[in-house]
Structures are given as C-alpha cells and as structure tokens.
N, C-alpha and C positions, 0 to 999 in steps of 0.2 A: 440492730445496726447492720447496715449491706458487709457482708465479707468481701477483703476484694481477690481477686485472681491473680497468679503468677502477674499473667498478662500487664492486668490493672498497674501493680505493684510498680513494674519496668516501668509502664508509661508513666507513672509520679516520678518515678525516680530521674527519669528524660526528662521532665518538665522543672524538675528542680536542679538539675546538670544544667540548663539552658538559664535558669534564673543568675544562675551564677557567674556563666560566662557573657550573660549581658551588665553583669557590675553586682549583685547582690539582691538582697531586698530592697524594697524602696521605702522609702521614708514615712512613719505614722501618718496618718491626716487626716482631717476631719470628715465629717461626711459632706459630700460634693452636692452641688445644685443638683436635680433630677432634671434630668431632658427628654423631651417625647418623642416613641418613633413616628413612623409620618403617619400613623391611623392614631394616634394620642391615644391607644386603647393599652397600650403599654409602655409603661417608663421604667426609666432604669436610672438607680440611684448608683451612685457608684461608691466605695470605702477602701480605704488603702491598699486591703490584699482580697476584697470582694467586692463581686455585683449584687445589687437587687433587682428583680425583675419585679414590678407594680402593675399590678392588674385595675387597669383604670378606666372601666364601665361604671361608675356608683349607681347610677340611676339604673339599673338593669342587676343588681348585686353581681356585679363584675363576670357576668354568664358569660360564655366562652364563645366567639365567631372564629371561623375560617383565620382569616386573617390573623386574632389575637394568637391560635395556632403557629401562625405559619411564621411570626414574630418571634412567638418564642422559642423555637426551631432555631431560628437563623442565631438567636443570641448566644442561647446555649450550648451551640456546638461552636458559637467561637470565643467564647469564652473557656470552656473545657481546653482548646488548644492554645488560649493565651497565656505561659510560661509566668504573668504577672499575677493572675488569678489564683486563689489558691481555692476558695470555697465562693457557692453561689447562694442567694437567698430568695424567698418566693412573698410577697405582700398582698393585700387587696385596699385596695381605697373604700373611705368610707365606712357602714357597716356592715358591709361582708370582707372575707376571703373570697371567696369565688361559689356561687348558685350553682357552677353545671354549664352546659352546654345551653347555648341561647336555642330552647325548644319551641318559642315561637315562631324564630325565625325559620328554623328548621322546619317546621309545619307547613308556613306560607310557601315555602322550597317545595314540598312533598305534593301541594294540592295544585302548587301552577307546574308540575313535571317537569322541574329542575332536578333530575335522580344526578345527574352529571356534580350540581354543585353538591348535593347531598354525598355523595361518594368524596369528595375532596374533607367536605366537614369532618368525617369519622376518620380520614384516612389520616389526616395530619394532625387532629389533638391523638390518638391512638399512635401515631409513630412518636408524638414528644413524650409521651407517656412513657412509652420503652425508650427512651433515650434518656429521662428521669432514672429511669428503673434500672440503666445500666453507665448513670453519671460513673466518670473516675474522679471528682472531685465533692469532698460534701457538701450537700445540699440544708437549708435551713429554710421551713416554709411554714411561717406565723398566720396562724387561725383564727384570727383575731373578728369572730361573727361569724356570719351563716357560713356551712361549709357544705356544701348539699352536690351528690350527681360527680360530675368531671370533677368537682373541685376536691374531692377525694385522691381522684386520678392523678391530678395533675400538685400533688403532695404528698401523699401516702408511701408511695414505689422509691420516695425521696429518702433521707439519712437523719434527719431529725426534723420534727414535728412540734410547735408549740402552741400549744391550748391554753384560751383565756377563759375568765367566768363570760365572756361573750360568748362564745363559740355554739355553734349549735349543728351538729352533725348530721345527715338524713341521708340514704339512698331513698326517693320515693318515689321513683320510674315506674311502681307496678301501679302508680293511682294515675299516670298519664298513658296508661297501655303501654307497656313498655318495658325493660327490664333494666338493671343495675347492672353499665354498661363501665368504659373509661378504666378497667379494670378489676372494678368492685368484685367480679366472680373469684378472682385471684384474692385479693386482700382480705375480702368478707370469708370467705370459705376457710383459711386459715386461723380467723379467732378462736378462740377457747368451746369445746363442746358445738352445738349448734345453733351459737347466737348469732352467726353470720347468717341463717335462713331465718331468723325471726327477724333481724334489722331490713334484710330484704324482700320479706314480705308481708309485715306489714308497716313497712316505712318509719318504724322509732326513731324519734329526735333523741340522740345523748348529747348530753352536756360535756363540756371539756374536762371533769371529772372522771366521768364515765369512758372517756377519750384514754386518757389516762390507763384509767384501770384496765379497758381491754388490750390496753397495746394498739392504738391508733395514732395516738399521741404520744411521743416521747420525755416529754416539757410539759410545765403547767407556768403562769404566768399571770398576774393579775395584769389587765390591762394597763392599768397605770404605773405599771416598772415596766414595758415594754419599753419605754425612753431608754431607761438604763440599762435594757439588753441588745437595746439598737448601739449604743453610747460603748459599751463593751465590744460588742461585733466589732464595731467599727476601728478598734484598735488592735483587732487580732491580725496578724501577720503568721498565718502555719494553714498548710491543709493534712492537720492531724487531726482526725475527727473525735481524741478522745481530749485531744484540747478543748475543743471546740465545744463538745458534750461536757466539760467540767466547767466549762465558762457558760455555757447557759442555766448548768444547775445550781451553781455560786448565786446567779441571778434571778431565781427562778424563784417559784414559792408549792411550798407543800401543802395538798389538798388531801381529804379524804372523803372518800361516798359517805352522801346523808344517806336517810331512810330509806327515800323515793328511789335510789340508784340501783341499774340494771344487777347488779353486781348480787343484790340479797334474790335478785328472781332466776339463776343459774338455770338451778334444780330444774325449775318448774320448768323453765324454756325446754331445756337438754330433754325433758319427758315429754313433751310435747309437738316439739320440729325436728326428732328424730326420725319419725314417720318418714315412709315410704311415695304417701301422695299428698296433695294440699286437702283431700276431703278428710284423711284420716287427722293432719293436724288439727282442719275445724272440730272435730267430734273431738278428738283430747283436750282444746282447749275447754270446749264448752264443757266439757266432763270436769276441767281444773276450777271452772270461773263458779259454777254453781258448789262447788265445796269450798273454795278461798273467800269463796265474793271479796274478790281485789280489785278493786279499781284498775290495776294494770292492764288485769285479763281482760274483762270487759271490752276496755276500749281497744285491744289487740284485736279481740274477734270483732269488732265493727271498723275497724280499719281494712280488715282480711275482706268483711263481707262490700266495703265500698268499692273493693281494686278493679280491675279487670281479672275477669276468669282466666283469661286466655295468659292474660300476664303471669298471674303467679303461676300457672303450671309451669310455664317457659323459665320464671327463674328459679323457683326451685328446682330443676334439672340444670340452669346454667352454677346456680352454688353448688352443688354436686357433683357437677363434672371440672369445676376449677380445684375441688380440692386434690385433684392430683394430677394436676397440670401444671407446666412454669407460665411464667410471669406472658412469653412472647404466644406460649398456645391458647392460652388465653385472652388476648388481645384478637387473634388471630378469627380465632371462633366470638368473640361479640360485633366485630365488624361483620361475619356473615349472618348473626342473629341482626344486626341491626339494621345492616339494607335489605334484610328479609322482612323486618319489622315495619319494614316503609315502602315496602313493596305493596301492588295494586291487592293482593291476597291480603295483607294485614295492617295497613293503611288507615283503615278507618277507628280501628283502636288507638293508635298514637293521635289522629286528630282530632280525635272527637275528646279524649283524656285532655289534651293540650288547651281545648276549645273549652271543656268544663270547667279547667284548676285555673288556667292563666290567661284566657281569650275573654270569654262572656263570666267567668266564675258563678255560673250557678251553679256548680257543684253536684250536678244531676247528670252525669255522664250517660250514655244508653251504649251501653255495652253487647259485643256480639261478635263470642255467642255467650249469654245473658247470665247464664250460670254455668257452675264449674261442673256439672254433669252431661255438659253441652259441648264441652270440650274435649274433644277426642285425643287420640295420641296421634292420626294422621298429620293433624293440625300442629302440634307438636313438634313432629320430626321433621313436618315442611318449615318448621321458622329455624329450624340447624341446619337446614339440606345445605349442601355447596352451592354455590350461586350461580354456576353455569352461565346461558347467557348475557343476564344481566346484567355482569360485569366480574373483573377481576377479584381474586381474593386479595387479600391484605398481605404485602410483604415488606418483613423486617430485616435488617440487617443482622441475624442472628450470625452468622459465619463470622462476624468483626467485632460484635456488643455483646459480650455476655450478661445477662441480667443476676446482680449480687444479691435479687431477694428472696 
C-alpha cells in the first residue's frame, strides 16, 4: 500500500475541511448511467463518493492511444481535486483490462515519420503513470482479463489491485523488439529475488493467482462477485484506504497457487537470472532444463531463443538499473530507451517484432542483429544515450508529486 507524505496527509485533510464546509457528505446512491468522453474510448461511471474510469477499446483489448492518455489525465487530475471524490477506480470493457499501448498504431507512426506523434504517445501515458503513482486519493483498478505491457503501468503504481481467475498478466515487449516499458523496470525489479528478469524476458503469462502471490495484485476475486464488489464500492463513502482494502477483502475470495504456479519455480529462477548477461542466463537455464526436464524451463529457454537479441540485453540492464531507481527516474530513463527504440538506429526491431506478433502474424520475425553474440555493448549504451537532438527528455513534476511507491 502507497505511504502517504506529510504533504499528501494536509492535502486529505484540505479536501475533507472543504467537504464540510460545502454541507457534509452526500447522500448514498446507486451506480449512475456511464457517459462517453467525446473519443468513447473512455467512460466514466460515476458512485456516490467515486469515479470509474472505463477503458473502452474492446475490439483492440482496450490497448492505449494518445488520446485514451490524454483523457485520463484530464479526469484524474480533476477528480483528485474534487473535495466530493474520495477514491478513484480503473476498468476495462470486455475481455481485457487493458493489452498495452496500441503498438500497431505506434508502428504505422514510426514507419510514415510521425516521431512528433510518437513523442506525445510516451509522453502522456508516462506522465498519467506518475500521476497514478503519486494519486493522493486511493486508487482501485479491476484486472478483470488480459492485463499485458501499459496495462500494468497504468494499475500497478496504483493503491489496490484486483485479480480474477480471468486475468492474465505478460510484459512481452522483448518478442516485439522492445523492452518492458510504462513502468515495468520500476515494478518488475522490485518483486521477490529475480523474477522480475525472468517475467521480462522471457515474457511469462501469470495468472491472477500468481498476481497475488507475487504482490502485483493486492485482491483476488472470482469474476462473478465482481457485481458484488462493484455493489459495495459503490456505497462506500471514505477515502481511507484501509476501509476500502477491508471492503474488498470482506468481498473477495481466497486463492491459493496450484502445481503449475511460478511460486514452487523461485529457486530455480533466483539461480538462473541472477547472472550478470542474458548468454550466461541461457547456459544456466539450459544447465537447469536438462537436469529438471520441466516443462517450465523448456519453454522459457525457447521463449528467450524467439525474443530479439538486441531486446533482452537492453532489458535486462533496464530491470537492473530500476532496482535502484524511483518510480519518476524510471519513467524518466524508458522514455529515452523508447524514442531511442524507434529511432532510425533501432527501428526496424520494433517493426518488424510488431509486423511478426500482430501485423502479418507469421511469427517469424528476422531479427538484427540475429543473435545475442551480435550484440554489442556499443549498441547497448546507444538505446540509453540522452536523446540530444532528437527531442527533449521527459519531464515530471517531481518538485509538486511525490511518488508513495
């Protein structure tokens, strides 16, 4: 759970001084019709003492534009300062929560040299991100299916987390040329031992179980009482978030990892993606898979051998250098890994990855440079260089937002 700051603490306390001198709380009520912003890509339901914000792409699993961005920006900063609100919520239509950042569209941006709108893309889901990440009101964001890429980002940095047996979790940016970006170096580097380098490269789906166990997820939920946690939200009137967190666990349901769950393969990971380079992890694993012969392993080392070369080395040093970063130097540094990523020098790994998995899907990407002994360290420290004239770096309002995570 976000600690909050002095800071924080006065602005609740201003905001609940203001509740007061405009007549009190207001009165229970049901949950209101949903109304569309003017892109329909997000709605917002509204509840007595909260918003929803609804992420409403289905046909696209609610993958993130500019716009959807720039939407949720405008909401949740005035929501934060509306004295009626007390907590905010996050949804996805459909069967997702949210895929990620829309990387096709992103693609067709990169190939007609639109860097202009690409620079807006990153800059605006990256600043709601730190604006998530340093809400003063709690945040509740229902994971209810695919949760892959941004849609991490734009949950995770948040106050509570609720995982269904739908849910299905993935950073898989290093199999589009690309790296686990929206935060992920920040969130992933912090889990237990070194499963955040094995999630990010070789792209493992967890289940909302698994969510759970690592601390991704704070909530477990079976889909079908999500009525009845929506039906509860919607009568809370407090932004105390341990209210808030005992009314979703009143409502909630207790899971535990089967067999299959990340949770019994620690060991092996923590001895394996401890390593120093991505060639040394391949030789540990393949040293663990021929004595376990685990199905796990296996398909970890052919997951590692599909990526891009050039990717995994770049995120294995991006999880690396987040683990002792905050939340804003981390944002900070994936914006310049990212428009360095799409830049004319690195360019053709994100399209042709994008072109592989979700354009033509034949799965045959042609990678370059072709293997991870091809890839240098020059190539390396060019996708973190400062971006100099290409464009500006990323700036947060760190002087005003402190980040509680």
């Amino acid at each position: 759970m976000p600690r909050l700051t002095a800071a924080a603490v006065a602005r609740r306390a201003g905001a609940a001084l203001r509740r007061g001198a405009l007549g009190g709380q207001r009165p229970l009520s049901s949950l209101q019709p949903s109304h569309a912003a003017s892109s329909e890509e997000v709605l917002v339901e509204g509840k007595a003492s909260a918003r929803a914000a609804v992420l409403n792409r289905p046909g696209y699993l609610n993958a993130l534009t500019t716009t959807m961005g720039a939407r949720l920006n405008k909401f949740y900063e005035s929501w934060e300062d509306n004295p009626d609100i007390d907590f905010v919520m996050m949804k996805g239509s459909g069967r997702a929560f949210c895929a990620g950042g829309d990387v096709v569209r992103l693609r067709e941006l990169v190939t007609e040299g639109k860097m202009e709108e690409c620079q807006d893309f990153f800059k605006t889901l990256y600043s709601f991100i730190y604006f998530l990440g340093t809400y003063l009101k709690p945040h509740v964001a229902i994971l209810d299916g695919v949760t892959m890429g941004g849609g991490g980002g734009v949950s995770i940095p948040g106050t509570f987390r609720i995982a269904t047996e739908r849910t299905v979790f993935a950073t898989p940016e290093v199999h589009i040329g690309f790296h686990p970006d929206a935060a992920a170096s920040f969130y992933l580097s912090h889990l237990t031992g070194h499963v955040g380098e094995y999630v990010a490269l070789t792209g493992e789906k967890l289940n909302g179980t698994d969510m759970i166990a690592l601390g991704l997820a704070t909530h477990y939920s079976m889909s079908e009482h999500l009525d009845l946690v929506d039906e509860r939200l919607a009568k809370l009137v407090t932004d105390d978030p341990s209210v808030i967190d005992s009314s979703l666990a009143q409502y909630g349901d207790i899971v535990y990892p089967d067999k299959q769950s990340i949770v019994h393969r620690l060991e092996v990971i923590d001895k394996c993606f401890c390593h120093d380079t991505v060639e040394e992890i391949v030789d540990a694993l393949e040293s663990e898979a021929a004595s376990l012969n685990e199905e796990w392993c296996t398909l970890a080392l052919k997951r590692l051998k599909e990526a891009s070369p050039l990717a995994l080395k770049v995120s294995l040093r991006s999880i690396r250098e987040g683990r002792y970063q905050t939340l804003d130097e981390c944002l900070v540094r994936e914006y310049r890994m990212s428009m360095n990523g799409i830049s004319k020098q690195f360019s053709h790994e994100f399209c042709e990855g994008v072109r592989a998995r979700l354009v033509d899907k034949d799965l045959a990407p042609k990678w370059d440079p072709p293997a991870l002994e091809y890839v240098s360290k020059d190539m390396v420290d060019a996708y973190f260089a400062p971006l100099g004239e290409s464009g500006p770096e990323l700036k947060l309002p760190t002087e005003t937002r402190e980040a509680f995570v």
